[in-house]
C-alpha positions as MATLAB code, in Angstrom:
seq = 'XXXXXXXXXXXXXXXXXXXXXXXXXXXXXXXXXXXXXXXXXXXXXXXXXXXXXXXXXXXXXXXXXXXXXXXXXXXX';
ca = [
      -5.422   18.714  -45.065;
      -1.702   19.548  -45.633;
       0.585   18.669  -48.476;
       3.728   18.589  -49.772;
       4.828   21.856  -50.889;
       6.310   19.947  -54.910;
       3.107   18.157  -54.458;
       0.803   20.525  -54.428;
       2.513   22.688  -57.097;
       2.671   19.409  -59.133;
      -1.009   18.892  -58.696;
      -1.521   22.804  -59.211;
       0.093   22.473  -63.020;
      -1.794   19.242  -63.169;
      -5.208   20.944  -62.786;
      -4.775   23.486  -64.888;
      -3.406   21.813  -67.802;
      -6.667   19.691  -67.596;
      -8.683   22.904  -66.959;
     -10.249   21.921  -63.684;
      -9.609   23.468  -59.900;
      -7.289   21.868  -57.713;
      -9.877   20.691  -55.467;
     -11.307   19.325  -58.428;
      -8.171   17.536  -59.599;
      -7.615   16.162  -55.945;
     -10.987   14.678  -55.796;
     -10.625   13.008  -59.182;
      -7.516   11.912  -57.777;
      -8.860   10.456  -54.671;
     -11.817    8.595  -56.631;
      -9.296    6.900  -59.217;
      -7.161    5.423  -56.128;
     -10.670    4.178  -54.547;
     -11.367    2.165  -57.685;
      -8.416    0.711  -57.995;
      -7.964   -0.047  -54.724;
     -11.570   -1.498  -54.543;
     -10.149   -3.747  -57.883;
      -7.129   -5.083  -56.144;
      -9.269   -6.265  -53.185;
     -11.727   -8.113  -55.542;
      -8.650   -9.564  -57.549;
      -6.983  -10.512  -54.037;
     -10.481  -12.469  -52.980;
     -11.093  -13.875  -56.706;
      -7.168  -15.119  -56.547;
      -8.001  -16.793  -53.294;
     -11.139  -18.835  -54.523;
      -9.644  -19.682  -58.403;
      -5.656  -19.150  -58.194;
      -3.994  -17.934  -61.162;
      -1.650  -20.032  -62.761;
       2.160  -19.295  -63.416;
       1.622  -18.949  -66.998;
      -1.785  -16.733  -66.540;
       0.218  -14.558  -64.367;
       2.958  -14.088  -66.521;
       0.292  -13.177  -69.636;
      -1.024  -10.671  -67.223;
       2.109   -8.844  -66.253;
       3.080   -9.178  -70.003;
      -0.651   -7.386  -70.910;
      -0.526   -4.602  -67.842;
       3.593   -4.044  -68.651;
       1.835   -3.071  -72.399;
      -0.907   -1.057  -71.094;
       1.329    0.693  -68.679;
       3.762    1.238  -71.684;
       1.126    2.428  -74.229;
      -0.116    4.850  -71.406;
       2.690    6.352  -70.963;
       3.621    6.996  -74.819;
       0.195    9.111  -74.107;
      -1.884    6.540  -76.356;
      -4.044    5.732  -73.080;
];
């Protein structure tokens, strides 16, 4: 496997400041992008059978715009 050369430094100062190997941090990586991605295929099927409506998608890009926010204020 090759990566970028910022990348892996990125993911090198990553790892350490949460005190696992890079490997480690990859893998951890890896498995967080399989979940999700296994979470937008079951919201893609679900949204298929039972369409959201205007107004429940708006709530819900209001609710993950707040997450996303509160996340990245470190409070996630």
């Amino acid at each position: 496997m090759s990566l970028d050369e910022q990348v892996a430094e990125q993911i090198d100062i990553a790892a350490r400041e949460d005190g696992v190997s890079f490997s480690g941090w990859l893998s951890a990586a890896a498995e967080h992008q399989l979940i999700l991605r296994s979470g937008r295929r079951a919201m893609a099927e679900w949204d298929r059978e039972d369409p959201l409506t205007d107004v429940e998608r708006a709530a819900a890009r209001t609710a993950l715009d707040r997450a996303l926010a509160e996340k990245s204020r470190g409070r996630g």
